[in-house]
C-alpha positions as CSV (number, residue, x, y, z in Angstrom):
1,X,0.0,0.0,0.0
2,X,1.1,3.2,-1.2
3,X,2.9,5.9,1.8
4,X,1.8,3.8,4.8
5,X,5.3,3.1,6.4
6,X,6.2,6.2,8.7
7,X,8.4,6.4,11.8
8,X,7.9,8.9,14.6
9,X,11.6,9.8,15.9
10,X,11.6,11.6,19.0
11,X,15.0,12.5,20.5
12,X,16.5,14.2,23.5
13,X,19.0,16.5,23.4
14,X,20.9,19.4,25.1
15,X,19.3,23.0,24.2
16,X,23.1,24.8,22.9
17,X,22.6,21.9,19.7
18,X,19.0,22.6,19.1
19,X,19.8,25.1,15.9
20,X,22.5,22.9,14.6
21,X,20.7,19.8,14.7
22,X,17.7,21.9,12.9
23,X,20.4,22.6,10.0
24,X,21.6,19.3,9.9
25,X,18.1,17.6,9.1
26,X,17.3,20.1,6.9
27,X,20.2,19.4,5.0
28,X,19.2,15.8,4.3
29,X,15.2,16.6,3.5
30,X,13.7,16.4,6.8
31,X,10.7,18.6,6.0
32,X,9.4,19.2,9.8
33,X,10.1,18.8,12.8
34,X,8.2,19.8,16.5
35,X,10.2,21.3,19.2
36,X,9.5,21.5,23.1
37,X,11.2,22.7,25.7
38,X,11.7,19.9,28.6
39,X,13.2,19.4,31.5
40,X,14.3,15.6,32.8
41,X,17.1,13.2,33.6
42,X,19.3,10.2,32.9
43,X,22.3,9.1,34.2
44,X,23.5,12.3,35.5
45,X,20.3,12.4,37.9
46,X,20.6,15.9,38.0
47,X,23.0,18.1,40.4
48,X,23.6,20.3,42.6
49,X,24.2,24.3,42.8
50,X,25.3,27.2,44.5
51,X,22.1,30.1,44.9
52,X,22.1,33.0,47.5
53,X,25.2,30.8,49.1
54,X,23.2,28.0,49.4
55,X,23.4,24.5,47.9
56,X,20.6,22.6,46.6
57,X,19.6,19.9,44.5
58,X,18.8,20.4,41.1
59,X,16.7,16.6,40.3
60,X,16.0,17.9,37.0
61,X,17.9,19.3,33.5
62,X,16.8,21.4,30.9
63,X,16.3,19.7,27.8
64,X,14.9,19.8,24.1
65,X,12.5,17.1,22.8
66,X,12.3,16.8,19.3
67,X,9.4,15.0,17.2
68,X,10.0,13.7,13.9
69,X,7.6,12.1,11.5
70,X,9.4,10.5,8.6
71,X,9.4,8.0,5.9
72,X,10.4,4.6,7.0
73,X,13.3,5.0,4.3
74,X,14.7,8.0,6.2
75,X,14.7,6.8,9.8
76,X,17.9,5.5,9.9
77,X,20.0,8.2,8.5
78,X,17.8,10.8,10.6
79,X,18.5,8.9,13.9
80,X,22.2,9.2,13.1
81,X,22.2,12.7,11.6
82,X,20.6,13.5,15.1
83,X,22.8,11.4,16.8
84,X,26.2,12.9,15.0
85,X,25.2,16.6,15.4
86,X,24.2,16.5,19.2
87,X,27.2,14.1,20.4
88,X,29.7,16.0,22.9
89,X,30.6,13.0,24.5
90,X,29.7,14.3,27.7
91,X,27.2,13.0,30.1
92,X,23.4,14.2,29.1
93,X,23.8,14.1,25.6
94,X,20.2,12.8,25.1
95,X,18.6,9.8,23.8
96,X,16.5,8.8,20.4
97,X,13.5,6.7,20.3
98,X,12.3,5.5,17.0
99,X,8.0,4.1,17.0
100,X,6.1,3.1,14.6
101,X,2.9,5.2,13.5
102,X,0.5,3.8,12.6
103,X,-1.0,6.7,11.0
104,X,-0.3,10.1,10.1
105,X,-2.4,12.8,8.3
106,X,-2.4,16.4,7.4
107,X,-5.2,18.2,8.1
108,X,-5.3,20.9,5.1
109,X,-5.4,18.2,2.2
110,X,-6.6,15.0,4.0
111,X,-3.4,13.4,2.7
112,X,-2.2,10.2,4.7
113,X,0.9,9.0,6.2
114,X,4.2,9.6,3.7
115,X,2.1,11.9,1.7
116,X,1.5,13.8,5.1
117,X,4.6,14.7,5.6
């Protein structure tokens, strides 16, 4: 069947590599993308800091959650693209889920799934 194999990519990352990781999927064709500003934690389980001379715990870190829909064809070389761009090889460089969906459609045209995007 005809545009019916779509992945939904969502990734983690650090805020600083939001705009470069933008330009990097633009590069390869990524049409869209849907940003939101997050807050979580991983390994680092957060940290501590200094405020008003006081210490406390910080249990959460800002982050940047990206959601991309893409053509199953594309998944692979988006998940590394993303993967590539946002690497520092520090602690709290993110993480990349890859789902199926099982449908996607835009509302405008009524198109379905790869013609969606």
């Amino acid at each position: 069947m005809k545009g019916t194999s779509v992945k939904l990519i969502i990734a983690t990352i650090k805020p600083f590599k939001l705009e470069d990781v933008r330009e990097a999927l633009t590069g390869i064709g990524v049409r869209g993308m849907m940003v939101t500003e997050i807050k979580g934690f991983g390994s680092q389980s957060g940290h501590t800091e200094i405020y008003r001379g006081a210490e406390y715990a910080v249990n959460f870190v800002p982050k940047i959650k990206l959601e991309i829909a893409v053509a199953d064809a594309m998944a692979d070389q988006v998940v590394e693209t993303i993967a590539s761009t946002a690497r520092t090889g520090k602690i709290g460089d993110g993480k990349i889920f890859v789902l199926d969906l099982t449908q996607a459609m835009r509302v405008r045209t009524g198109d379905t799934n790869e013609e969606a995007l």
